[in-house]
C-alpha positions in Angstrom: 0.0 0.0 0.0 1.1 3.2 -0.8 2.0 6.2 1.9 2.1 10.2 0.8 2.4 12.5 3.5 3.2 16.3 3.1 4.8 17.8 6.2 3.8 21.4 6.3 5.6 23.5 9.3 5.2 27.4 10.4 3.4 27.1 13.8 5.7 29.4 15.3 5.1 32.2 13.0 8.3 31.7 11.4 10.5 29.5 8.8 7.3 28.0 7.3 8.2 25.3 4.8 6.8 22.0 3.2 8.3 18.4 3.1 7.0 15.7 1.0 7.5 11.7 1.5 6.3 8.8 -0.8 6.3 5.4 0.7 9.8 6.7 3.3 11.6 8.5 0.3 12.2 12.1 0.7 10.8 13.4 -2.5 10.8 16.7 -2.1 11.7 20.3 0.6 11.7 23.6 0.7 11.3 26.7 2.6 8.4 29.5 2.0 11.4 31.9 2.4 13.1 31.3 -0.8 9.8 31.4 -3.3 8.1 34.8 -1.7 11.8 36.6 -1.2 11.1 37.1 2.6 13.5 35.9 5.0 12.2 33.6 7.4 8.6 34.1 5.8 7.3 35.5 9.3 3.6 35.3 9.7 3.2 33.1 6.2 2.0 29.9 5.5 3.9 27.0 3.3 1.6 27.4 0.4 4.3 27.7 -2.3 6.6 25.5 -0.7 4.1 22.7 -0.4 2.7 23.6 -4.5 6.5 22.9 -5.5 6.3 19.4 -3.4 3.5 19.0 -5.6 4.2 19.7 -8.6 7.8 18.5 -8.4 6.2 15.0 -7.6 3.8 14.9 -10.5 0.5 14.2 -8.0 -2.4 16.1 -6.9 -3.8 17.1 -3.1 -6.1 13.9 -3.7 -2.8 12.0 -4.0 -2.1 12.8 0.0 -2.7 10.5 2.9 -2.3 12.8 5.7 -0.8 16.1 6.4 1.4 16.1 9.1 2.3 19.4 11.2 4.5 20.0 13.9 2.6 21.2 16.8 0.0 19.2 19.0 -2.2 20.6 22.0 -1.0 20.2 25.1 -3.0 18.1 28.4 -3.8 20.7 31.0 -2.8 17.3 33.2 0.9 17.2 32.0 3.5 19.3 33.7 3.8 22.1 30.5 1.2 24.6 31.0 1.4 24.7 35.1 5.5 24.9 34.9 4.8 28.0 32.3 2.2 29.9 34.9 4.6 29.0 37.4 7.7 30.3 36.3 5.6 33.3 35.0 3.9 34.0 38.4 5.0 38.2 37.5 3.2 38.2 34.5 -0.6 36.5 35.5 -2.6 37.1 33.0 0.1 35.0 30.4 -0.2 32.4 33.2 -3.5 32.2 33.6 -4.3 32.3 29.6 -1.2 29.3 29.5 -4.0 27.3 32.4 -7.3 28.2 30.6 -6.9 28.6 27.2 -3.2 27.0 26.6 -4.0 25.5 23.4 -5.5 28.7 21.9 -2.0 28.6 19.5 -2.9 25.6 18.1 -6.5 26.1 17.2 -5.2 29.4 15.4 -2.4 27.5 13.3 -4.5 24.4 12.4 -7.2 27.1 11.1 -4.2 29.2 9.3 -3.5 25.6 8.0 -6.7 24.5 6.9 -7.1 27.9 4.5 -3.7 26.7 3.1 -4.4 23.5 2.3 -8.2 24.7 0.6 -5.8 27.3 -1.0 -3.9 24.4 -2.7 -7.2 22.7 -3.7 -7.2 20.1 -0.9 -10.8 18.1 0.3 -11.0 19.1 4.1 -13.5 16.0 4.4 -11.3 13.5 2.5 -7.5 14.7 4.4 -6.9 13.6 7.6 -4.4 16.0 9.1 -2.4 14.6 11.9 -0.7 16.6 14.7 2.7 15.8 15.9 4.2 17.6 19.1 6.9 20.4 17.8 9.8 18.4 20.0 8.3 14.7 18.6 9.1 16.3 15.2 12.7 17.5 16.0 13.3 14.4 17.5 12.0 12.6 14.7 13.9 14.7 11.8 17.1 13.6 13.9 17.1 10.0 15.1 14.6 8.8 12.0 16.6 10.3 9.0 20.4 9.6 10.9 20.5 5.9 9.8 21.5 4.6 12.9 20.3 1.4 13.5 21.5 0.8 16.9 19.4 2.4 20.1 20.6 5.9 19.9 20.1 9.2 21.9 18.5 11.6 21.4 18.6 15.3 22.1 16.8 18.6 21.3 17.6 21.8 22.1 15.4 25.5 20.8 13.8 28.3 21.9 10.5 26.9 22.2 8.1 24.7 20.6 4.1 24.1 22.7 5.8 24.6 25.9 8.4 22.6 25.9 12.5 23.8 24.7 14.4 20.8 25.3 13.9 17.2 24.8 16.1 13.9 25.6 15.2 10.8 24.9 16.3 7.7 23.0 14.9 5.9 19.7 15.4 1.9 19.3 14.1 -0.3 16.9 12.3 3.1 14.9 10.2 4.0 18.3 11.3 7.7 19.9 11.2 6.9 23.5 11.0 10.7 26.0 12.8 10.9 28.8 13.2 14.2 30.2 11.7 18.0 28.8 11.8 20.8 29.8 9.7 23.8 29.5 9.3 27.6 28.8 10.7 29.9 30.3 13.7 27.3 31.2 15.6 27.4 27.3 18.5 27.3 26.6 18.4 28.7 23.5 16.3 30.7 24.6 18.7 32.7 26.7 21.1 32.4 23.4 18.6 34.1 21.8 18.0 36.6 24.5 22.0 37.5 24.6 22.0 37.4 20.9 19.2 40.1 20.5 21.7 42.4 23.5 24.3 41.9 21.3 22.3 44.0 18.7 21.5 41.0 16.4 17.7 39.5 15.2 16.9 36.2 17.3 16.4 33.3 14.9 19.3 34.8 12.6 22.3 36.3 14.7 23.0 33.1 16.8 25.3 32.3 13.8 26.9 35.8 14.4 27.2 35.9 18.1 29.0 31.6 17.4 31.5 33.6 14.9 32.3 36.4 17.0 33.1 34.2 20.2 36.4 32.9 19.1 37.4 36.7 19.4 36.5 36.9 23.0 37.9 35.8 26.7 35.1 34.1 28.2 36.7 34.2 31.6 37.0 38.1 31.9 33.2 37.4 32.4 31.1 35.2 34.5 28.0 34.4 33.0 26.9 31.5 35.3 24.1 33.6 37.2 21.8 33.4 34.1 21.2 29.5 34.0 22.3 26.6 36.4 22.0 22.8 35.8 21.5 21.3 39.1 19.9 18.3 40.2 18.4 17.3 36.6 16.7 20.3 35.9 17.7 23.8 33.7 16.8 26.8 35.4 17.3 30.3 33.5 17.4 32.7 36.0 14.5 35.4 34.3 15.4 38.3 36.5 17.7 38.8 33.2 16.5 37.0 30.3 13.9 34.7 28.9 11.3 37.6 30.1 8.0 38.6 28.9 5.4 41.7 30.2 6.6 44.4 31.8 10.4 42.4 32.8 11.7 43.6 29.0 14.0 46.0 28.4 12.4 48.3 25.6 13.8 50.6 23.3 12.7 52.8 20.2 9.0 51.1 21.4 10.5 47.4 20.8 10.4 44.8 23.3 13.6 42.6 24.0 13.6 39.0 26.0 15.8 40.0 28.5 15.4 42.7 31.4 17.1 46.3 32.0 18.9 44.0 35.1 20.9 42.7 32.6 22.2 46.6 31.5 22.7 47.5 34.5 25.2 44.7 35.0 26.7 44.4 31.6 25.6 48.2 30.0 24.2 48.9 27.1 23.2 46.6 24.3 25.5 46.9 21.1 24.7 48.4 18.2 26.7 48.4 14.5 28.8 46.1 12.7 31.8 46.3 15.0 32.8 43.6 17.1 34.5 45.6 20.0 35.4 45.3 23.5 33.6 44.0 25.7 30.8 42.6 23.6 33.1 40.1 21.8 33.9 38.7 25.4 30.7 38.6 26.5 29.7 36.5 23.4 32.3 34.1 24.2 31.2 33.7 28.3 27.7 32.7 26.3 28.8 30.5 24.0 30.7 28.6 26.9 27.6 28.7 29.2 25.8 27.2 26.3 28.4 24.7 25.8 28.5 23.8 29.3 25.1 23.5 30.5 24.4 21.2 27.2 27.0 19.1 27.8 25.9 18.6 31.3 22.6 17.9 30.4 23.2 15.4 28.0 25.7 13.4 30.0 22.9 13.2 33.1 20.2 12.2 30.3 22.3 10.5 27.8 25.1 9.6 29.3 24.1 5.5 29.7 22.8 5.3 26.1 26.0 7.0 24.5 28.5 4.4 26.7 26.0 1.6 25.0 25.8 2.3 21.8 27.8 5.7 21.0 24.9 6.7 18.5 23.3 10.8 19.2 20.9 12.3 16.8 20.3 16.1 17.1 18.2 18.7 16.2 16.2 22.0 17.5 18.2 25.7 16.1 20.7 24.6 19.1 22.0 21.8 16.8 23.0 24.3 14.5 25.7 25.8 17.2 28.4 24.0 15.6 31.4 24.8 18.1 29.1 22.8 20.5 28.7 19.8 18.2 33.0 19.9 18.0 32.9 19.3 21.7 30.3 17.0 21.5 32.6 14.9 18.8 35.7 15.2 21.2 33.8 13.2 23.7 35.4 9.5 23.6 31.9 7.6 24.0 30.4 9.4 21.1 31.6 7.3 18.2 28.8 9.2 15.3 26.9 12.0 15.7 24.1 13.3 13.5 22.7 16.9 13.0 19.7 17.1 11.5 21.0 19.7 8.3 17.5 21.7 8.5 18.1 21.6 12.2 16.0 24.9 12.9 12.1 24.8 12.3 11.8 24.5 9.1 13.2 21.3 9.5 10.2 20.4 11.4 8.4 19.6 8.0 10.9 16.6 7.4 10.2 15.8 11.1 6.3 15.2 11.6 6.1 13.7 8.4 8.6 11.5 9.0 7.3 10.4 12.1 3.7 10.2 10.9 5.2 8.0 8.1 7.0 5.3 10.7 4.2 5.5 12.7 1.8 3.8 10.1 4.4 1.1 9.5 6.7 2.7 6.7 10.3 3.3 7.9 12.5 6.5 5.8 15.3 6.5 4.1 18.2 7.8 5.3 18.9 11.4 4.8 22.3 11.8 2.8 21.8 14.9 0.9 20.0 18.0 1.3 19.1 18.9 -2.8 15.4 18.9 -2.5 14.1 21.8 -4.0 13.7 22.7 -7.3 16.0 22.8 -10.8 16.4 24.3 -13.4 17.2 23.4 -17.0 19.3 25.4 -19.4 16.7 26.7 -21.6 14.4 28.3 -18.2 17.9 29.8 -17.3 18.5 31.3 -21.1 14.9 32.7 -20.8 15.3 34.3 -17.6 18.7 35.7 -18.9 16.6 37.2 -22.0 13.8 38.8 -20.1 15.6 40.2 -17.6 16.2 44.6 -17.7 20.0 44.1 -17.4 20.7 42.5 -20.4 23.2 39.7 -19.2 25.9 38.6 -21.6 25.6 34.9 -21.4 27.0 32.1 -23.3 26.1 28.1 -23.4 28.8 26.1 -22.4 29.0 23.0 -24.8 29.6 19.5 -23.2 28.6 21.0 -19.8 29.4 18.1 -17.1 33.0 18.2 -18.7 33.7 21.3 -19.7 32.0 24.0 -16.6 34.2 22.2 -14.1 36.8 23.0 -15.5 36.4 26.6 -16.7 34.6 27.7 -13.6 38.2 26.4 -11.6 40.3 28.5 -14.0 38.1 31.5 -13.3 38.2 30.5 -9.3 42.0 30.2 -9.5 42.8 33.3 -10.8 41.5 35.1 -8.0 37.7 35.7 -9.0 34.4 34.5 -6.8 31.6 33.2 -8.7 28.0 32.6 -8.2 27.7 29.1 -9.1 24.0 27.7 -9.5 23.3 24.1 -10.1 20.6 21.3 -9.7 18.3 21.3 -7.2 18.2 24.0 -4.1 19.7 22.8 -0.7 16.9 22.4 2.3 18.0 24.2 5.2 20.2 27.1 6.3 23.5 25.4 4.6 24.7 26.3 0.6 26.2 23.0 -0.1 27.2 23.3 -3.6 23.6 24.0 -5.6 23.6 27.5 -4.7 26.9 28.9 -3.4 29.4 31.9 -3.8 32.6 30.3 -4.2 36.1 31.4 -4.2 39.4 29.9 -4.0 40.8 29.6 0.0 44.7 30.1 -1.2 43.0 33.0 -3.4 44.7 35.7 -0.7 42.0 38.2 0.3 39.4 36.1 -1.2 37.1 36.0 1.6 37.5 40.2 2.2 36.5 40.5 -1.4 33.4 38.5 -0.7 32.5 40.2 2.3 32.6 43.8 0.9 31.6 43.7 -2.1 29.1 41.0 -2.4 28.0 39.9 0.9 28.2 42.7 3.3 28.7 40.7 6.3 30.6 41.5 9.7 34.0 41.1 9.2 34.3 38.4 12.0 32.3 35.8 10.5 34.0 32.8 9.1 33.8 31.7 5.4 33.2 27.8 5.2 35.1 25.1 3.0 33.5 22.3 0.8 35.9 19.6 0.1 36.6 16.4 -1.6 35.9 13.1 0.8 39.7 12.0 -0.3 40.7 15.6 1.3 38.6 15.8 4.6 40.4 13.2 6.8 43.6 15.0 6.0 42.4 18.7 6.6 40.2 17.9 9.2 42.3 15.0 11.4 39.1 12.7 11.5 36.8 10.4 9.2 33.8 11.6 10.7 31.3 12.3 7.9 30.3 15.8 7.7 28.3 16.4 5.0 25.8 19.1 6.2 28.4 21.8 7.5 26.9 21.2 10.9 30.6 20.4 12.5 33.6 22.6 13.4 37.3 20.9 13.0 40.4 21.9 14.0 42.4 22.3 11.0 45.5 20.6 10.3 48.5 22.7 10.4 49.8 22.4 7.0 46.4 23.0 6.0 45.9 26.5 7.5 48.7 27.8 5.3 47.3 26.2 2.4 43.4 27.6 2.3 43.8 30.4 4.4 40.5 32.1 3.5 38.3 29.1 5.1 39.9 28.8 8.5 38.6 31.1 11.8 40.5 32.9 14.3 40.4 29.9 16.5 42.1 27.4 13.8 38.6 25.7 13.0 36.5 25.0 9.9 33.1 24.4 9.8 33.2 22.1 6.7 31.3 20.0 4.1 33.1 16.8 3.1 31.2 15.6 -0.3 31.0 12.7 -1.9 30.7 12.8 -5.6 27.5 10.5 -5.8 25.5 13.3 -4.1 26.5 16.1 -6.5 29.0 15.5 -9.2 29.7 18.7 -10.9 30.4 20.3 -7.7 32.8 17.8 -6.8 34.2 17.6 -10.6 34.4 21.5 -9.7 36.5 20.8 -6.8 38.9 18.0 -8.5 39.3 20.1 -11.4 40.9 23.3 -8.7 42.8 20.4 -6.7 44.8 20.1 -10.1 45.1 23.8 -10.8 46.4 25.0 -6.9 47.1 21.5 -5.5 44.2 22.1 -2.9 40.5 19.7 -3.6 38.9 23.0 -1.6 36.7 25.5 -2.4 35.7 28.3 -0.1 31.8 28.5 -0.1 29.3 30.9 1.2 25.3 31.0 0.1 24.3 32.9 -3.0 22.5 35.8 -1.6 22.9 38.8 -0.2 23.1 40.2 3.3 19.6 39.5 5.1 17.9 38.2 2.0 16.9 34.2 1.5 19.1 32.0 -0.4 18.3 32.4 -4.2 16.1 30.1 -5.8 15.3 30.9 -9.7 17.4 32.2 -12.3 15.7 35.3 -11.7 16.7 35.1 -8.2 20.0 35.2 -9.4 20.4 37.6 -12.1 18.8 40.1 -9.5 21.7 39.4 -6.7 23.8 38.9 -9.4 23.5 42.6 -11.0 23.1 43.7 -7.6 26.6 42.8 -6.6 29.9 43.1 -7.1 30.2 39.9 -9.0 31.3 39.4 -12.2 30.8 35.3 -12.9 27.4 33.6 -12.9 27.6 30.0 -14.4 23.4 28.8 -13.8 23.8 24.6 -15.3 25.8 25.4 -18.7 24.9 28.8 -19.2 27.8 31.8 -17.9 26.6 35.1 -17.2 29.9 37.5 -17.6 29.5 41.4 -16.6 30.9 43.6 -19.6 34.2 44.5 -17.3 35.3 41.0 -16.3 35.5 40.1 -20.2 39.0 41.6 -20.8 40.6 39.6 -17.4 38.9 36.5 -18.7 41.4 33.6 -19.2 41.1 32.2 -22.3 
């Protein structure tokens, strides 16, 4: 019997996306970002990320078994809604809404999602839609797409999902078993997020920013261990400083923040602007190392007995996207694999319920190896894009593409000169993993600068990633643990920091993708043909779009970043985009 289930996620108001399994194959993901040009799609629903799933599958709504979505209501006889009024006691008319109404959330969003699915021309009598809780469905896009057949743990870590921010457990024999949660206002990354947004950054997007800027820090000029202890099996965020809501929140300009004016009075005001100065870079480092910390703790107290066992941990929630922690949790000598969900944030959530919908009735998935599940383009979409659009690109049709675009785009890379490269099917989640990347050369010198000011206009401390060949990474990185998501920091080998520069941090570290050539070819033809021009299999890699907009998706997408930037090489499939200027410097 056949088994289609759509996975539609964006209960929390943000990173809305759509995920689409037939008979436990991935078919099909994307994010609502990358289609309506809004970043994180606040406030939308996944209606043209789930009419791509569609169409990209050839079937109709009447074709779908069950919708699966990532947030369940919540028993007013568990512990989630009475720890929430609780820990909220100064704020009484959230805790008494969280006691007598607590699933008001997720009435609204199965309504928001019900609209949706008529939208797409779905049969509200003939679709069951089935709820899964939001931590269920981290869990689930972890431990059910990791492979691991032996009993393995498992651990999520996020702001927030019902109630709930953190989740251990363990899954054996396709069964996700809980053992521990906890609960709002007690998050972890919640108090990331907090710190993030006083560090002058957007929660949801500038925990990647405060993780980059660490490694310029001391985190022992400042203790930060009065925000959150770890004692006696539970998390406790101390909301006299963060994780606030009401009147606790500092407020400026007429916008609210999640943590308190206690915190400025003890570490002064938040930071504002690009620069990454004293004492703000220290004080992003003493949070990064509480985080680490605390999550190490927890896990050893939860997880400790299953990792000794079996040395199998699954991971996911936007705290699995801290990658520094994921290095320590590597180091540890009884982890022997660990697996990061790729789309480890909430939009990742859409792989998760329908996942776990899908073992649930009895159909196991496949492994998740790759993360190319959105859509492609073919040459002649990419030449008609090219001849509609205002800025009248220059483009050319490179014959014998597979052979030849390799090896032009390395000559190009090699002589100094990033390119916007744009090929097969859009990456699923946060990562640029080779379908739609910036990429330089790492021994290029100054490469990465170049990048950063004229295309990408990003703070000067954030690191610029490698990609490289699977016969490189054990060299480079010192380990054969797979990394194919860029969800792991390595130290770099020492010959190797001399040789790509451009791709390792201030702290000696890479956060890398190691590819394999059966999961995208051309980029790893790419990569072998610049290993035989600089004698480095390497490529420095960065996501094709521009500061604070999504990743492109269309040729469109990228003709308008493209003539938008500094750029001067576009290669979408076979087809080169060359700006007027860069024709002379060209090598032939």
């Amino acid at each position: 019997m056949s088994l289609t289930i759509l996975g539609l996620s964006g209960a929390l108001t943000h990173d809305p996306s759509a995920a689409l399994y037939i008979d436990g194959k991935l078919v099909a993901a994307a994010e609502e970002e990358r289609f309506v040009r809004d970043k994180h799609a606040k406030n939308r629903m996944p209606y043209e990320s789930a009419r791509f799933c569609l169409d990209f599958a050839g079937i109709e709504p009447a074709d779908v078994d069950v919708v699966a979505i990532p947030f369940a209501p919540v028993s007013l006889f568990g512990k989630a809604r009475w720890h929430y009024a609780k820990r909220y006691w100064y704020a009484p008319d959230r805790g008494l809404d969280a006691i007598l109404a607590g699933n008001r959330r997720f009435r609204r969003y199965k309504k928001r999602i019900e609209w949706c699915l008529l939208q797409l021309g779905f049969d509200l009598k003939k679709v069951k839609i089935e709820p899964v809780e939001h931590h269920l469905a981290h869990a689930s896009s972890a431990y059910h797409c990791s492979g691991f057949t032996e009993k393995t743990a498992i651990m999520g870590i996020d702001g927030k999902g019902e109630y709930a921010t953190t989740f251990f457990g363990y899954g054996e024999n396709g069964r996700i078993h809980k053992i521990k949660e906890f609960y709002d206002p007690d998050s972890l990354g919640g108090l990331y997020g907090a710190i993030t947004e006083y560090l002058g950054f957007e929660m949801l997007d500038g925990e990647y920013k405060v993780m980059g800027m660490a490694p310029y820090g001391d985190a022992t000029k400042y203790d930060f261990s009065r925000l959150a202890r770890f004692e006696n099996g539970e998390l406790v965020i101390d909301t006299e400083y963060a994780n606030v809501i009401g009147f606790r929140r500092y407020k400026e300009k007429g916008k609210g923040y999640y943590f308190s004016p206690k915190l400025i009075e003890w570490l002064g005001p938040m930071r504002h602007g690009d620069i990454a100065d004293d004492p703000y870079i220290h004080y992003a480092a003493s949070m990064q190392k509480l985080f680490e910390d605390l999550a190490l703790q927890m896990m050893d107290h939860y997880l400790g007995d299953i990792l000794r066992e079996t040395g199998r941990l699954a991971f996911a929630g936007g705290g699995a996207l801290n990658v520094k922690l994921n290095q320590k949790i590597i180091a540890r000598p009884e982890v022997k694999e660990l697996f990061v969900q790729p789309a480890s944030g909430d939009s990742g959530t859409a792989v998760g319920a329908a996942s776990y919908v899908s073992v649930k009735r009895g159909v196991p998935v496949e492994k998740m190896e790759h993360v190319y599940l959105g859509p492609r383009y073919i040459n002649e979409e990419v030449i008609a894009a090219c001849a509609k659009h205002p800025s009248r690109p220059n483009w050319e049709v490179i014959a014998d593409g597979d052979a030849a675009v390799p090896r032009r785009i390395a000559r190009i890379l090699a002589d100094g000169h990033p390119v916007a490269w744009f090929q097969g099917r859009m990456e699923f989640g946060p990562r640029a993993l080779g379908g739609r990347s910036i990429l330089g050369c790492p021994s290029a010198a100054g490469v990465a600068d170049r990048i950063n000011e004229q295309i990408k206009f990003r703070e000067r401390w954030r690191p610029f990633c490698p990609s490289m060949l699977d016969t490189v990474g054990p060299q480079m990185l010192q380990t054969g643990h797979p990394a194919p998501f860029m969800t792991f920091t390595f130290e770099v080998a020492e010959e190797w920091k001399t040789r790509v520069p451009e791709v390792v941090h201030e702290d000696g570290t890479a956060r890398a993708q190691v590819l394999k050539r059966e999961f995208n070819p051309r980029y790893y033809d790419l990569m072998k043909a610049l290993e035989e021009l600089t004698g480095n299999g390497v490529v420095l890699n960065t996501s094709l779009n521009r500061r604070g907009e999504p990743m492109i998706c269309s040729p469109k997408d990228a003709l308008d970043m493209f003539f938008g930037s500094d750029l001067q090489y576009l290669i979408m499939e076979d087809v080169l985009v060359v700006k007027a200027e860069a024709h002379e410097n060209e090598p032939a």
